[in-house]
C-alpha positions in Angstrom: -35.9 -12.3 -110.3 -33.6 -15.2 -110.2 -34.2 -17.9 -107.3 -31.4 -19.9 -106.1 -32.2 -22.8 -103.6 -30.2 -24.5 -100.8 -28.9 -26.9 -100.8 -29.5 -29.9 -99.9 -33.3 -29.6 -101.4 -35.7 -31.1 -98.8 -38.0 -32.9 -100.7 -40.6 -33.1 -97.9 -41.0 -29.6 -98.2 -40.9 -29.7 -101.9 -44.2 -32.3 -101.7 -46.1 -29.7 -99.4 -48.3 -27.8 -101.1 -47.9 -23.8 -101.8 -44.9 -24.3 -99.8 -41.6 -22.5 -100.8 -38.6 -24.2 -100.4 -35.5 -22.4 -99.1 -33.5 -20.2 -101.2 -30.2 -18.5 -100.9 -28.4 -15.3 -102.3 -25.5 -16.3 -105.8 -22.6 -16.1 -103.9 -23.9 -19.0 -101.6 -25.2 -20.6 -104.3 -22.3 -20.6 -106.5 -20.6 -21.8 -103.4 -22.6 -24.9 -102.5 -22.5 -25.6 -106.0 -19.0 -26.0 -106.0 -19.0 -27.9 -103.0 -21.1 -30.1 -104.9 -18.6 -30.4 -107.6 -15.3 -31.1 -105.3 -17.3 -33.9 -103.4 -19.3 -35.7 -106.2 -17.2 -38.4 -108.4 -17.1 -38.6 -111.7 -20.1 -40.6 -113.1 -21.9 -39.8 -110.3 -24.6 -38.2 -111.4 -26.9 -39.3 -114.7 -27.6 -36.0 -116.1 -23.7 -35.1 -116.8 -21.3 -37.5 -116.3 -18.6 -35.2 -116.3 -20.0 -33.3 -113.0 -17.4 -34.0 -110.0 -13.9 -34.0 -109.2 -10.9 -36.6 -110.5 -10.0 -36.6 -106.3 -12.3 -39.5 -105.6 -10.6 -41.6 -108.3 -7.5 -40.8 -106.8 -8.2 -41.2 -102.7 -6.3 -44.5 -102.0 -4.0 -43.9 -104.7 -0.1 -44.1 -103.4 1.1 -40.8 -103.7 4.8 -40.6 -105.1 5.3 -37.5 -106.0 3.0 -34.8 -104.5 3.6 -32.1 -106.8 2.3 -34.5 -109.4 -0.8 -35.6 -108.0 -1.6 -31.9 -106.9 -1.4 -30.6 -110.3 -3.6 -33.7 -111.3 -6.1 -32.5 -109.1 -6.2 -29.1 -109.5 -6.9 -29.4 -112.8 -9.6 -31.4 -112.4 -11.1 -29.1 -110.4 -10.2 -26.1 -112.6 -11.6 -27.6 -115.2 -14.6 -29.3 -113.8 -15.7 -25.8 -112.3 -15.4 -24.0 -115.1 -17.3 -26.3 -117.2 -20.1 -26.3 -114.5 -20.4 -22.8 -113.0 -20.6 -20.7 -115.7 -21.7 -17.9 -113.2 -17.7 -17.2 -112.6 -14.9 -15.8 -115.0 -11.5 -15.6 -114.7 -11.3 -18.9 -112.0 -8.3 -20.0 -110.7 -7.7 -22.4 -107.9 -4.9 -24.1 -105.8 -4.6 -26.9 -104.0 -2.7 -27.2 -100.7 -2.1 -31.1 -99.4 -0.7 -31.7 -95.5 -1.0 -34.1 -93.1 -2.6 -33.8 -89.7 -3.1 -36.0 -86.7 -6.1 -37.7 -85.8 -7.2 -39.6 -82.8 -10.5 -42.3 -83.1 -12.7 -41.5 -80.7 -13.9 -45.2 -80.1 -10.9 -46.9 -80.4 -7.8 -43.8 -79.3 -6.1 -45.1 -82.1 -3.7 -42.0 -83.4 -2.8 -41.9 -87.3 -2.1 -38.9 -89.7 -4.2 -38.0 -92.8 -3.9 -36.3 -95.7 -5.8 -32.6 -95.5 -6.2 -31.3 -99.3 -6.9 -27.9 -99.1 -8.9 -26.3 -102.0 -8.7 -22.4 -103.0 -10.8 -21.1 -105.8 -10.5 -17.1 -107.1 -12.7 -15.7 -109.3 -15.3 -12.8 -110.3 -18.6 -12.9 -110.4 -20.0 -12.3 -114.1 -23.4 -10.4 -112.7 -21.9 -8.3 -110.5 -18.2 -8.0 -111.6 -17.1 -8.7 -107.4 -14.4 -10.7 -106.4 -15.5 -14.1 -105.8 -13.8 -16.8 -103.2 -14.0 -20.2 -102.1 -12.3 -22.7 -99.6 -12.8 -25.8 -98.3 -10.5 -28.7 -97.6 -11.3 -33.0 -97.6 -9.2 -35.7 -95.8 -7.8 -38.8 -97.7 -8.2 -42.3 -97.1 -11.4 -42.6 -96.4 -12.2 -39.4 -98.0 -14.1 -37.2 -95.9 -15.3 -33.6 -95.2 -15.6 -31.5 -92.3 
């Protein structure tokens, strides 16, 4: 039997002695992995440095033409998760870019962020189900709810 883990991995319990650490069924762990993906940069991580998503390169960029920089990142992400979670087929994905207001809690300043939405669509290759994922960041800072 296959064991998938959560994420993130507590090391203290990973030091304990004949104790498990926390596992998780493939559709969650497929998901968390791609999490993973859509929040790490590029060159983040020393084992591949082709692991993450182009959107941290691009998070203060001016954007000039949305259309543009939404097919930029999608692709990145398209291709980044297809590289890297070789437990899906047939992915596709979308992304989805508003604004939305936001108020500072410690300083009731009110501005207006960019919300990228991220849509992913796939099947499972063990099981042959329908597979979906969502999850959005804010721009400048990036940042994730």
């Amino acid at each position: 039997m296959v064991r998938y883990y959560e994420l993130p991995i507590s090391f203290s319990t990973l030091m304990q002695p004949n104790k498990d650490l926390p596992t998780c069924e493939l559709r969650s762990s497929i998901a968390q992995n791609i999490n993973l993906i859509i929040t790490s940069k590029y060159n983040e991580h020393r084992f591949d440095d082709t692991y993450g998503c182009e959107i941290w390169d691009m998070d203060f960029e001016l954007i000039l033409n949305e259309s543009v920089w939404r097919d930029k990142v999608n692709k990145s992400v398209l291709q980044t998760v297809k590289k890297h979670e070789l437990r899906l087929d047939n992915i596709d994905s979308a992304i989805n870019v508003t604004e939305e207001e936001f108020v500072n809690k410690t300083t009731g300043f009110k501005g207006i962020r960019k919300k990228v939405g991220i849509t992913l669509s796939a099947t499972v290759k063990e099981t042959g189900q329908q597979f979906n994922f969502s999850s959005y960041l804010f721009l400048s800072p990036l940042s994730f709810d």
